[in-house]
Structures are given as C-alpha cells and as structure tokens.
C-alpha positions in Angstrom: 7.9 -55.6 -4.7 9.6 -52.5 -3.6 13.1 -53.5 -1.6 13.9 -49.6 -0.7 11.8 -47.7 1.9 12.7 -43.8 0.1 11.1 -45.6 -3.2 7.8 -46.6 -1.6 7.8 -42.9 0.5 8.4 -41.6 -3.5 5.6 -44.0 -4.6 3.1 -42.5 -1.8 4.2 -38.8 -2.0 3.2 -39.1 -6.0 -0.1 -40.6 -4.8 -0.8 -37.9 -2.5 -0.1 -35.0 -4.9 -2.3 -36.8 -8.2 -5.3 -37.7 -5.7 -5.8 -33.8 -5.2 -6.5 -30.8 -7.5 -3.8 -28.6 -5.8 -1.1 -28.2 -4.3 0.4 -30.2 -1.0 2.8 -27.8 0.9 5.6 -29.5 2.9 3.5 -29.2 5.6 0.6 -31.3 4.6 2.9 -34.3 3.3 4.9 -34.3 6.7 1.7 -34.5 8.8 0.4 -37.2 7.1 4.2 -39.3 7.1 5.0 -38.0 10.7 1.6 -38.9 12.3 1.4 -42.1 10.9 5.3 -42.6 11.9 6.0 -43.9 8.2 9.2 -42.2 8.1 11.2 -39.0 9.9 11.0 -35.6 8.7 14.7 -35.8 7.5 14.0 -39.1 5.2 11.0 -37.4 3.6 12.9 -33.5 2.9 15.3 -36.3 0.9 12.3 -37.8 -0.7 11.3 -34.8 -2.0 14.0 -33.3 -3.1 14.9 -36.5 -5.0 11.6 -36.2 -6.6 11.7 -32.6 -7.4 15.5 -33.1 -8.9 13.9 -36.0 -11.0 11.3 -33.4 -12.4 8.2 -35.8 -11.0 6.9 -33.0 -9.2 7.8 -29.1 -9.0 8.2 -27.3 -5.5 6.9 -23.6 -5.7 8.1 -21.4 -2.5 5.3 -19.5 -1.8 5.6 -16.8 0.9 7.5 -19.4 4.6 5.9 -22.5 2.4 6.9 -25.0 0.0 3.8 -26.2 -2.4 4.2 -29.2 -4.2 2.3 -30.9 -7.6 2.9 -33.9 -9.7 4.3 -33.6 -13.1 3.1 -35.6 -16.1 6.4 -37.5 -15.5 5.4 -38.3 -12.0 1.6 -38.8 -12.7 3.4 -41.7 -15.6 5.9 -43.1 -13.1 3.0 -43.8 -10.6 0.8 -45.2 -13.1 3.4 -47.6 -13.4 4.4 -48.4 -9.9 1.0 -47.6 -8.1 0.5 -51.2 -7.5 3.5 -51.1 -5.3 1.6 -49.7 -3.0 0.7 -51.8 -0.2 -3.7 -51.1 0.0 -3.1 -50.1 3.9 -0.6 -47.0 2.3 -3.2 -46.6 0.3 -6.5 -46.6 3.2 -4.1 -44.6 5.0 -3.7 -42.2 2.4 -7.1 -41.7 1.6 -8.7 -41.1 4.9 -6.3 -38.8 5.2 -6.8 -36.8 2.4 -10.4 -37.3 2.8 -10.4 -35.9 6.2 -8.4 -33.2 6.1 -9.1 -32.2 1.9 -11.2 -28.8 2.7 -8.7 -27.5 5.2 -5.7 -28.5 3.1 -7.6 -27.1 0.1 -8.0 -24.0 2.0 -4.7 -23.4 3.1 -3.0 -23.9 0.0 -5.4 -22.1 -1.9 -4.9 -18.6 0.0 -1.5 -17.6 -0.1 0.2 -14.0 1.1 3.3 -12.5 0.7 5.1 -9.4 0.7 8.5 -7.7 -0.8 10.1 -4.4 -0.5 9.5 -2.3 -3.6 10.5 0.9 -2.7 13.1 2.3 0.1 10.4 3.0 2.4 7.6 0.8 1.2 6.7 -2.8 1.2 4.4 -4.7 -1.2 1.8 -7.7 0.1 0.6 -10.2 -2.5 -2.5 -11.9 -1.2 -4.1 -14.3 -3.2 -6.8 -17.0 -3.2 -7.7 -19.7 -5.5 -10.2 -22.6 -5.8 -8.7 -25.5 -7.6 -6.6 -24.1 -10.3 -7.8 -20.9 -10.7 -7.3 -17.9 -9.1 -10.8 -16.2 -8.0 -8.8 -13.2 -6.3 -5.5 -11.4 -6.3 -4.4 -7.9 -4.5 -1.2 -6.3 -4.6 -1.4 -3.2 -1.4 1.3 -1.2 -1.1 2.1 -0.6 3.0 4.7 1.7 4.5 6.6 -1.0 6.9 8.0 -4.6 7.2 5.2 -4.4 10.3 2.1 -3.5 8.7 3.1 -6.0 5.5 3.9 -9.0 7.8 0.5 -8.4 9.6 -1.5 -8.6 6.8 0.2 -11.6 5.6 -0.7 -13.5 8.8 -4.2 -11.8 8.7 -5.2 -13.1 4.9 -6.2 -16.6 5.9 -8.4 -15.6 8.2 -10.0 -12.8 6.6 -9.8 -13.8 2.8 -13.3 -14.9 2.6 -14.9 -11.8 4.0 -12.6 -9.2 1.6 -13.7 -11.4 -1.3 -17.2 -11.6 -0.4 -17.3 -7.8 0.6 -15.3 -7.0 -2.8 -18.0 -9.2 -4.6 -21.0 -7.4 -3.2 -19.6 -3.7 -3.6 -18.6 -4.2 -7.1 -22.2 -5.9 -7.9 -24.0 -3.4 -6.6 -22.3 0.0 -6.9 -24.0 0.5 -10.3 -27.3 0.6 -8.5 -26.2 2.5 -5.7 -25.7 5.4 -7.6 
C-alpha cells in the first residue's frame, strides 16, 4: 500500500490523463484535486512536475494553459500500480470525468493563440480538434495586440459556428456558381 500521499496524487493524476482521449489542462486536474480537498494546489504543481520530469506524461503550453497527456511510460507505471488506488479515488475520479467529459473535451480541444510576426502585425492561431485530430486550424493575420487578444478570447465561443459556416460555404460554392 502506498505510504506517501504525492505517490497516490501521481497514481490518480496518471488515471485521470489514460481514462480520456485528450488532453487535461492544469485546470481540469486542480478542479477535480481542489474540490474534492485531496490535496492543495501547491502539492499537485509538484506532482506534476515530478511526473512531467519523469517523462510519464508531457505538459504542452498552449496559449495562458498547460495541457497534459500520459506517456507510454506513465500508461506502464499505472498499469502496475493502479491497484493502489483506493476504489473511492477511483468513483471519485470517474464521476468526475464522467460529469464534466464534454466540457473538458471541449475546452481542450479548441485552443487560440497569437504572436507578433511582423513589427506592426500580430498573428492568431485558432484551432479545434475532436479527439486527436484536428478538424480545423486558421492562422489570421490582425494589425494589434487588441484585435489578436479579442479573438483569442472570442474562439471558444464562436468556433463551432466558423466551422460550421466554413463547412457549408466550401460545400456549396460549387453550386452557387
């Protein structure tokens, strides 16, 4: 049985992270530890970082977030050890993920960001992806920090409607015209 609390918070971060098809940001995991008071926020940054520096799962900064998957050395290590895991971790775990998969699908699956790539324009990367593909990605050039960081916080919101509006002109253009 597991003696050290950081182990079994290890233990149930891996499960987390194989029990889905995409990534968890930082976010995700510390709601789920924070709300069921399993540890503090500082504890589990340690967690993961000890995982990350022991290559069983990858952080990916992505735009203000970090998303996190399992490696193959971290899906072996809880194959191993997954029996540590006491089964109210693991009810806990599950409802969670159960309850709250679409929006945590959601919101790591559309992503924005943007750079400067000029000296007077910016760049915004918006993308969106269903499992591990990505079904849509747009680069737009803007002329200001402004405009770029709008668009960036607009993309959640509105990715659905460019895609399905992007989907319907392309489709149909040819017999438009």
């Amino acid at each position: 049985m597991i003696q050290e609390p950081e182990t079994l918070y290890k233990l149930m971060s891996l499960y987390m992270l194989e029990k889905v098809n995409f990534p968890l940001t930082n976010s995700q995991l510390s709601s789920f530890f924070l709300d069921k008071e399993y540890t503090t926020y500082f504890t589990l940054q340690s967690v993961l970082n000890d995982l990350v520096d022991a290559n069983l799962i990858t952080a990916k900064q992505v735009g203000n977030a970090t998303h996190y998957e399992i490696t193959d050395d971290g899906k072996q290590t809880l194959d191993f050890f997954v029996s540590d895991i006491s089964d109210a971790a693991i009810r806990d775990m599950d409802d969670y993920l159960e309850k709250n998969k679409f929006s945590m699908r959601s919101e790591a699956g559309v992503t924005a960001e943007y750079f400067k790539s000029s000296s007077d324009s910016y760049t915004v990367h918006c993308t969106a992806r269903e499992a591990q593909t990505t079904i849509l990605s747009i680069d737009i050039a803007v002329p200001d920090e402004n405009i770029a960081e709008a668009m960036c916080t607009n993309w959640k919101t509105v990715s659905q409607k460019v895609y399905s509006n992007l989907m319907h002109a392309l489709m149909n253009n040819s017999k438009e015209g």
